[in-house]
C-alpha positions in Angstrom: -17.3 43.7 32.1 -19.3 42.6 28.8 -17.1 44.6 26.9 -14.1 43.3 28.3 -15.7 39.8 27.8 -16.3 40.6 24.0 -13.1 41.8 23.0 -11.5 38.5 24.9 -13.6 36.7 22.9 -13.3 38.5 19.9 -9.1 37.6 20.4 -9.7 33.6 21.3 -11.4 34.1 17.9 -9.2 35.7 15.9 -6.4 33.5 17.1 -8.3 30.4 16.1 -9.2 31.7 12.3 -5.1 32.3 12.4 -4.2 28.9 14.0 -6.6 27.3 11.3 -5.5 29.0 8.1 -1.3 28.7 9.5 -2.5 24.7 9.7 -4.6 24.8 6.4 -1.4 26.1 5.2 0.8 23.5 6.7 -1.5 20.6 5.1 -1.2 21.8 2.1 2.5 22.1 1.8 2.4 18.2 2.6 1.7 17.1 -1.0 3.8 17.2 -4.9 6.6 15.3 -6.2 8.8 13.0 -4.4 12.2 13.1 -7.4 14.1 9.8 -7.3 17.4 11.3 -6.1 15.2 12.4 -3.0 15.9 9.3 -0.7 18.2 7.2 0.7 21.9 7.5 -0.4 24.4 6.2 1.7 24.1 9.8 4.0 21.6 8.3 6.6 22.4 8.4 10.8 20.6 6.2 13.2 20.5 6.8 17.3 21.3 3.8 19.5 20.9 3.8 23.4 23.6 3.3 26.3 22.9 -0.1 26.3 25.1 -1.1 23.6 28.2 0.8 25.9 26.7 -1.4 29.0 27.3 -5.0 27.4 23.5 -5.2 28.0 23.0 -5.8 24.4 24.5 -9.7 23.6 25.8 -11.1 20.0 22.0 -11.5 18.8 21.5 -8.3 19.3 24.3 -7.2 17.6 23.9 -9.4 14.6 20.3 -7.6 14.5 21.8 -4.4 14.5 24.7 -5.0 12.1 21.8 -6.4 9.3 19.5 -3.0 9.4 23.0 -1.1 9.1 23.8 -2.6 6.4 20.1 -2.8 4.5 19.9 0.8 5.2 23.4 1.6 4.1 23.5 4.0 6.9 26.7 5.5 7.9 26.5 7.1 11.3 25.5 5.9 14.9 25.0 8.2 17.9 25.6 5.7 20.9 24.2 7.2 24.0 27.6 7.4 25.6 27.0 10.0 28.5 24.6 12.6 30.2 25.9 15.9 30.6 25.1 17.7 34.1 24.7 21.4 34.3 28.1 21.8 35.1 29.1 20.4 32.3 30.5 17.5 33.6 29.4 13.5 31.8 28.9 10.4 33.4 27.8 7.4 31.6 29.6 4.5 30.0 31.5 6.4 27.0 34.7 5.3 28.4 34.2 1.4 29.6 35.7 -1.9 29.0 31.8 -2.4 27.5 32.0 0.4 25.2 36.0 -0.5 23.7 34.1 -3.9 23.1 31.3 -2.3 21.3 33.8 -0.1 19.5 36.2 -3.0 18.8 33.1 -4.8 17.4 32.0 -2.2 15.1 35.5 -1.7 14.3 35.7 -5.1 12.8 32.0 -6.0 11.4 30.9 -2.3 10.2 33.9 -0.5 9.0 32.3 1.8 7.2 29.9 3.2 9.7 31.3 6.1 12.0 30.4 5.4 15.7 29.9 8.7 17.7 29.8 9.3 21.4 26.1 10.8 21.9 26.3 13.1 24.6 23.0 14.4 25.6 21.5 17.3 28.0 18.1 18.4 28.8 17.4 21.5 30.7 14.6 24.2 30.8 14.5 27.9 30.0 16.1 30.6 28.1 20.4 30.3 27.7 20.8 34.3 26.7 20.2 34.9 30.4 22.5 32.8 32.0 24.7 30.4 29.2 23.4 27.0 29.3 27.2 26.3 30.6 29.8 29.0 31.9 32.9 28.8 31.0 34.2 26.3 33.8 31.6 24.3 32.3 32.6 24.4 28.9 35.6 23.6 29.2 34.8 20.2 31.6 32.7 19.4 28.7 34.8 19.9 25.7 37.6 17.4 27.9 34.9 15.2 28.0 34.3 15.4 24.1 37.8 14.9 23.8 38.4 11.7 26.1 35.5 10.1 24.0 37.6 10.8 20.8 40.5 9.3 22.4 38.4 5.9 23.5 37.9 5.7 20.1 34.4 7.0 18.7 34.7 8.5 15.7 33.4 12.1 17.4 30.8 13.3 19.1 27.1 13.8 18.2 26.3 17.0 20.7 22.9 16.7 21.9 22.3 20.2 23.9 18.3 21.3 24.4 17.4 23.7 24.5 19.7 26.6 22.9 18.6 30.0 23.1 19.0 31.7 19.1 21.6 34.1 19.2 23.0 32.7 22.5 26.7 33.0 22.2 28.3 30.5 24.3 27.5 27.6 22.4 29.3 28.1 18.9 32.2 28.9 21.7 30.9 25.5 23.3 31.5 24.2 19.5 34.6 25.3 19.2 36.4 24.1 22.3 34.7 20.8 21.3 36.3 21.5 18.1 40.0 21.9 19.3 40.0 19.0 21.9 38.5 16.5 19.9 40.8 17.0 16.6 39.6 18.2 12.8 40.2 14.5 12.0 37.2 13.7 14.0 33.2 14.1 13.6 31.4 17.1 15.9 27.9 16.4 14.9 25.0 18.8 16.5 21.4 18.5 17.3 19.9 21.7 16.4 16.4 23.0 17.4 13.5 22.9 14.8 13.9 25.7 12.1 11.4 28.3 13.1 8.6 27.8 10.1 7.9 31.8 9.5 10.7 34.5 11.1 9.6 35.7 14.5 7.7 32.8 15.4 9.8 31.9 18.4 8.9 34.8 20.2 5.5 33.9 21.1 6.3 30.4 21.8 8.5 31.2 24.3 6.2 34.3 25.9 3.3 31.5 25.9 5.4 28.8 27.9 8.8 30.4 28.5 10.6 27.5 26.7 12.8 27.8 23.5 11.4 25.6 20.4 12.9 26.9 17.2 16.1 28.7 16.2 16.0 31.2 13.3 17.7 30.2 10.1 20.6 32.7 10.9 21.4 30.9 14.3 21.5 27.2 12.7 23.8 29.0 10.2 26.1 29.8 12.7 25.7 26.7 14.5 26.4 24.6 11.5 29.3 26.4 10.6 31.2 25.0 13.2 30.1 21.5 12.5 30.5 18.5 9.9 27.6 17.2 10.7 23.3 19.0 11.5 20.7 17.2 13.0 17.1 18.5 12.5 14.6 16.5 14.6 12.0 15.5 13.6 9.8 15.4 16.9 8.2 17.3 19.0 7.0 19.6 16.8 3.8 19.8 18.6 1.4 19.8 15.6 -2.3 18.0 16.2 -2.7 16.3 13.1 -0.7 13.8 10.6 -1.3 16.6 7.5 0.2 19.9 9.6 3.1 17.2 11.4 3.6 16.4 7.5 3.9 19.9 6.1 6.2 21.2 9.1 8.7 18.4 8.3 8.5 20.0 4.5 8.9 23.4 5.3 12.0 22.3 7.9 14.0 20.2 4.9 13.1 23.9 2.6 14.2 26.1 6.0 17.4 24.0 6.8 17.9 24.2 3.0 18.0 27.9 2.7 19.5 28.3 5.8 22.7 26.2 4.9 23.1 27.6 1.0 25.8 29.4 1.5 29.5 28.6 0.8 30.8 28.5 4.3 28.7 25.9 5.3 28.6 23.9 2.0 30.4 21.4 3.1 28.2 20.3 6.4 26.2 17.8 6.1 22.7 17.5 7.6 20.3 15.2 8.7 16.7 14.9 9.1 15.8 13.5 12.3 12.6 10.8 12.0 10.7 9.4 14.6 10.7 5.7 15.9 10.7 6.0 19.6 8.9 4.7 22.6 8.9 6.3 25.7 8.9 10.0 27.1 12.8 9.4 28.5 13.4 10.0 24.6 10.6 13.0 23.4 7.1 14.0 23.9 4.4 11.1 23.0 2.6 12.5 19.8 0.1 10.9 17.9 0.7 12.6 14.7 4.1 12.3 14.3 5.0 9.0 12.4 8.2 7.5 10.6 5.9 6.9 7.5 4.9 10.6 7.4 8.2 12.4 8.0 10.3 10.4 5.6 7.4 11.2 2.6 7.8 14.9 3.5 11.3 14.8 3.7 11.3 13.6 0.5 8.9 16.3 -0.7 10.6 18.9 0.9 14.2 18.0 -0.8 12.0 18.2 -4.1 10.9 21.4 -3.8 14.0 22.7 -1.9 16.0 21.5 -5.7 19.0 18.7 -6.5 21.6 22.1 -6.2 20.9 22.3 -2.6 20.2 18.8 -1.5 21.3 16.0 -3.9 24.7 17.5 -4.1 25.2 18.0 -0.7 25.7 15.0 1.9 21.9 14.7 3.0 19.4 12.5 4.7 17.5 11.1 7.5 18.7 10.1 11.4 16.6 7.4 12.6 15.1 8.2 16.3 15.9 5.7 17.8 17.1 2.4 15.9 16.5 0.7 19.5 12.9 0.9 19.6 11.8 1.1 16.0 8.8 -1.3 15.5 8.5 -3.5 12.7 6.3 -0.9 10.7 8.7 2.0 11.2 11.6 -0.2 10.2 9.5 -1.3 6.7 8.6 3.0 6.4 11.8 3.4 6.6 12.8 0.9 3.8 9.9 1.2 1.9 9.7 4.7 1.9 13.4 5.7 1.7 16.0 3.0 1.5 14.4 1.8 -1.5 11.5 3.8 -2.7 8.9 2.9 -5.0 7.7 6.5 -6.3 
């Protein structure tokens, strides 16, 4: 029994000294130059809730919303417009008299700015045993894609969690979504987290059976069948601001190596940041900040080079634009909009 207790030990402590030098590492990554080109540029996405599709927001609100749209130059908004069930059918407000208002509205005082249909699911598990949606489901979905294109949003912003790397239904997901919603129209994708070293997935999910980062392969293939990748920026799970800081570096360098390749030069990506209240939206952390993840972004764009992120559409997707505070509305501007160094 003492020798069993010893080894134990001996394992709890090597598993510290490796969880302490991988965060050592992480902090560290979290520093250098921040180039000018490395902020905001007219590529930026910001998540709104159902309530604009509800008429529970009024015109004050609106005028509110239309102002930090147009200070932040940002181009995209992911409206809540429906929760997908795990049949793959959506119910929510995407198709209401509220939402043609909403989309009227926009229409008229943000021309500019693409309004997509954010369709969101949650579920728990792996999808390589059983597809997150069979094929029934798939295809209720992908109609449901393509009625929100014809109520007019721009497209869809496909908000699926989690996805299984390598499972195979959802780039077939992707491109049903594809054919019913047009190539005229935006299919934007939330991906999972880009895993920070290959492998490390695997003992993620043998610890707590859940799926937290896709390999650089699978958000390959993903984005391949999009115009538009989402990388969030929450939930990464780290205990501290320094490691929360370097893992948003090393997934702007991941994301960038992952999508160098001609066959997905032409998608654009985005770099989720959060602003949220609320666990309806993501898991509370204290260490994950707006201020923080739009400095590493902008460190990690640095050091990932102008070749693979200044000349390619790039930026950040604000998480959500509903319940930013004041302070992660000035990060925001301060730090990206219109940095000063």
């Amino acid at each position: 029994m003492k020798w069993l207790l010893k080894r134990v030990a001996a394992g709890v402590a090597a598993l510290l000294v490796v969880v302490v030098a991988a965060g050592a590492l992480l902090g560290m990554r979290f520093s250098g130059d921040k180039a000018d080109w490395a902020a905001g540029a007219g590529g930026d996405a910001a998540w709104l809730s159902g309530e604009w599709l509800t008429g529970e927001r009024g015109a004050g609100d609106r005028d509110t919303l239309k102002a930090r749209v147009e200070r932040a130059g940002i181009g995209e908004l992911y409206v809540l417009a429906g929760t997908i069930g795990a049949d793959g059918t959506v119910e929510g407000a995407g198709g209401s008299e509220e939402a043609a208002d909403f989309l009227a509205w926009a229409a008229e005082e943000l021309p500019d700015v693409r309004v997509l249909a954010w369709l969101r699911h949650r579920a728990d598990g792996s999808s390589l045993v059983e597809d997150r949606f069979d094929e029934e489901g798939r295809e209720e979905l992908s109609a449901a894609a393509g009625s929100m294109a014809g109520a007019g949003f721009a497209g869809v912003h496909l908000d699926v969690a989690p996805v299984s790397v390598n499972d195979p239904s959802y780039p077939v997901l992707l491109e049903s979504v594809r054919e019913e919603i047009g190539d005229d129209a935006v299919l934007s994708v939330q991906a999972l987290p880009v895993e920070l070293v290959p492998g490390l997935r695997v003992p993620y999910f043998a610890i707590d059976r859940g799926e937290r980062y896709w390999s650089k392969g699978y958000l390959r293939r993903v984005a391949e069948r999009a115009d538009v990748v989402v990388i969030p920026g929450h939930g990464s799970g780290m205990p501290v601001g320094s490691m929360y800081g370097g893992y948003m570096v090393r997934q702007v360098e991941e994301a960038a190596e992952a999508l160098d390749e001609e066959r997905v030069e032409d998608t654009a990506v985005r770099f989720g940041i959060p602003a949220y209240e609320g666990e309806e939206w993501g898991p509370e952390s204290g260490s994950e900040d707006a201020a923080t993840a739009l400095e590493a972004v902008r460190i990690g764009m640095t050091k990932a080079g102008a070749p693979r992120m200044r000349d390619r559409d790039a930026g950040v997707a604000l998480y959500l634009l509903d319940t930013a505070s004041d302070e992660e509305w000035d990060a925001y501007v301060s730090e990206w909009v219109e940095p000063s160094g």
